[in-house]
Residue, then its C-alpha position, 0 to 999 in steps of 0.5 A: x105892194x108897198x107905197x112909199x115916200x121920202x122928204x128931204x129938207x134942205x136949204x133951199x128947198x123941201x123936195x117930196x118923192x113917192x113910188x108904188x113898188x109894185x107898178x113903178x109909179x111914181x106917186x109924187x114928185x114935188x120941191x118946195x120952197x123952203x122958206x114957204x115951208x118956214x112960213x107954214x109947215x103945214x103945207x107940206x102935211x098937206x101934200x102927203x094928205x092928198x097923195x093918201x087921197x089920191x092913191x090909197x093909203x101909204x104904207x111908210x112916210x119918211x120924214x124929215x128929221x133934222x140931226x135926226x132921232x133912232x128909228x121910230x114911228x113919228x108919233x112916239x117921239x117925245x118933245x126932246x127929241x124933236x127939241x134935239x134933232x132940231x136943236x137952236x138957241x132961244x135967240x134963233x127961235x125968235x129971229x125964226x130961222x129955217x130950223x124952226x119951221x122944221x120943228x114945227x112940221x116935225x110936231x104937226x107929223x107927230x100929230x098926224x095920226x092918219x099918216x104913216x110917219x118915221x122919223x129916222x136917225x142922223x149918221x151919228x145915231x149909227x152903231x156901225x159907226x165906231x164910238x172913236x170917230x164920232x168923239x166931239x161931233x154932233x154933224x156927221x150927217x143929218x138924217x137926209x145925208x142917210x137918205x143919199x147913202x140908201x140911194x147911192x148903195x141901191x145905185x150901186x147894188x144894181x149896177x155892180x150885180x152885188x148884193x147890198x153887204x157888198x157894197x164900198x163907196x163913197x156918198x158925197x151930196x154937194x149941197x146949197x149950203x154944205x158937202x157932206x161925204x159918207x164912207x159904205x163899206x159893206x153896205x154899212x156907214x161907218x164915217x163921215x165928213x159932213x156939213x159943218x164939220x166937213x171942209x168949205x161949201x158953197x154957203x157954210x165954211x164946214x168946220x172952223x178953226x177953234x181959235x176963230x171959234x174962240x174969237x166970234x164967241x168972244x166978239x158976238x153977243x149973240x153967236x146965231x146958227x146963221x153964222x154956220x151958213x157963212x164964210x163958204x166958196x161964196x163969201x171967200x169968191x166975192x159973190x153974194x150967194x143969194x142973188x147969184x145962183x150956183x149956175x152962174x158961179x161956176x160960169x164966172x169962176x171961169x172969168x173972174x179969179x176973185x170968185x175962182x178962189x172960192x171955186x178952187x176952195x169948193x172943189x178941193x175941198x170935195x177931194x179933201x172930204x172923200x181923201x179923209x175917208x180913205x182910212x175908213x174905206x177904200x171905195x169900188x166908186x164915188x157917187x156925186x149928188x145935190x143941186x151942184x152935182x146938176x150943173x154939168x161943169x161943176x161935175x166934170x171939174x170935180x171928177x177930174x179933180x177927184x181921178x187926178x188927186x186918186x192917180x197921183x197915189x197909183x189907183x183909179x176909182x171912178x166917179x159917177x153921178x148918182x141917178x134918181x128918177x127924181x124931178x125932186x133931188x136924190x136925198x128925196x127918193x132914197x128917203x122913198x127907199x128907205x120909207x119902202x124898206x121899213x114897210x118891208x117893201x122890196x128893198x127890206x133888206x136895206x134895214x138889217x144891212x144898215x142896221x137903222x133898227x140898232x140906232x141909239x143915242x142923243x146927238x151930244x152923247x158924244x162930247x167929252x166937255x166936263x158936266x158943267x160945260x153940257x149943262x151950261x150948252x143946255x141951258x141956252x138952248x131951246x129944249 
């Protein structure tokens, strides 16, 4: 018998998801607001103290681990590491945006000796990703992204009757603020278009042309990480993102063309991640999830938009919607399975296949900038 809990921490929301393998039970299933969160961290400590309280000691707790660090229990993490997966500028630190409250948690987990805390790798700790595709690239998929991955081949696996080596897909989680889209083959990850180095989301741009690069870091004083959650379908729609939700701008895109060519910018943007991706693998199916992948409008033109753009190449892949048992968003029940399969639960298998025991690295171990460049990068973050 093995309990288990996964956290997912995305932008709107920190989402908590536990089960019990043995009886099925879910232990919790719970959202937070994540600026709650970036207020007082430890909230979320204790909640996982009261589950422990409540039902016995867990056996594996997945943490939310940013950019992500190679596998490891919470409390053999050392300060740069926590430093790197949480990575920010002095500037940000005081204007405490979101990642700093993250940071923080990630600190008080480590100190959390009654908990049984991981902290698990980012997409491009993965040796199962060739070197070549993670050249320049910090943001192939944060640790959470690895969590909608483990739920989508666990979905499949079940669905298809095959075992998890044998799965091939797609994993796209559509995100508040980012699209990220993995590519599994053979139960491995082994690419990725991911947030902000993905194409348009629905806050953030996905990755930028060099020369606009060239122009803000030349205009600004002060170039924020805020600036990563700008420039998406919301900003090119007219909309402002934070007082209109994603339920009411896939309405008015429907009404208004202003906030149709965000829309129309989001959704091709989608087919264009998981087109990408083709090289790397040619997928039995492609698994939608996150907060837009809910709203039942927004699902139907994706899907079409995907089987329509599949169908002008000759071939057809269904697209389907990634079922969790999650009040909480997917992401937070794959971090369950994945916090199950290190405590050699009833999905241990998962481990080996995705090889999460072989991740290695540091999450700028892969840009090729002279010396002198790195260090300057170093010396104005907050490390």
């Amino acid at each position: 018998m093995v309990k288990a809990i996964g956290i997912d921490s995305g932008t709107k929301s920190m989402d908590i998801f536990g089960f019990d393998d043995e009886t099925g039970e879910v232990i919790v299933d719970v959202a937070v607001d994540r600026n709650e969160v970036t207020k007082n961290p430890r909230i979320i400590v204790d909640i996982l103290r009261e589950v422990q309280r409540e039902h016995g000691t867990i056996d594996a707790i997945v943490g939310p681990s940013g950019y992500g660090i190679p596998l490891k229990p919470a409390r053999e993490a050392t300060n740069e590491e926590i430093a790197l997966a949480t990575f920010i500028t002095k500037a940000d630190v005081e204007r405490r945006l979101k990642i700093v409250g993250l940071r923080e948690l990630m600190v008080l987990m480590r100190e959390a000796k009654d908990l049984n805390i991981y902290f698990t790798p980012g997409v491009i700790h993965l040796p199962t990703v060739p070197e070549w595709r993670k050249a320049n690239k910090i943001d192939l998929g944060t640790s959470d992204k690895v969590f909608t991955v483990v739920l989508s081949i666990v979905r499949h696996s079940e669905r298809e009757g095959i075992p998890y080596d044998k799965v091939n897909l797609i994993a796209v989680e559509i995100g508040f603020a980012y699209t990220s889209a993995m590519a599994v083959k053979n139960g491995q990850i082994v690419d990725a278009m991911a947030g902000t180095a993905g194409f348009t989301g629905y806050l953030g741009m996905g990755f930028m042309d060099s020369e606009l690069a060239y122009a803000l870091a030349n205009a600004l004083e002060d170039f924020s990480k805020l600036k990563l959650f700008e420039g998406g379908a919301a900003y090119i729609g007219g909309i402002d993102p934070f007082e209109v939700s994603p339920e009411e701008f896939v309405k008015l895109a429907k009404e208004d063309e202003n906030v149709a060519k965000g829309y129309n910018a989001m959704i091709e943007g989608i087919v264009k991640d998981v087109f990408s991706l083709l090289p790397s693998v040619i997928p039995d199916a492609i698994y939608l999830s996150g907060r837009f992948s809910r709203i039942p409008e927004f699902f139907k033109d994706v899907k079409e938009s995907l089987e329509e753009a599949f169908s002008m190449y000759g071939f057809s892949i269904e697209v389907r919607k990634l079922e969790s048992r999650a009040k909480a968003k997917e992401a937070a029940e794959g971090g369950a399975i994945l916090a199950n399969a290190i405590a050699g639960g009833i999905y241990r298998e998962l481990i080996e296949v995705l090889k999460l025991r072989e991740s290695s690295g540091k999450i700028f171990d892969w840009v090729h900038l002279s010396d002198r460049d790195r260090l300057k990068v170093f010396e104005k973050l907050e490390i």
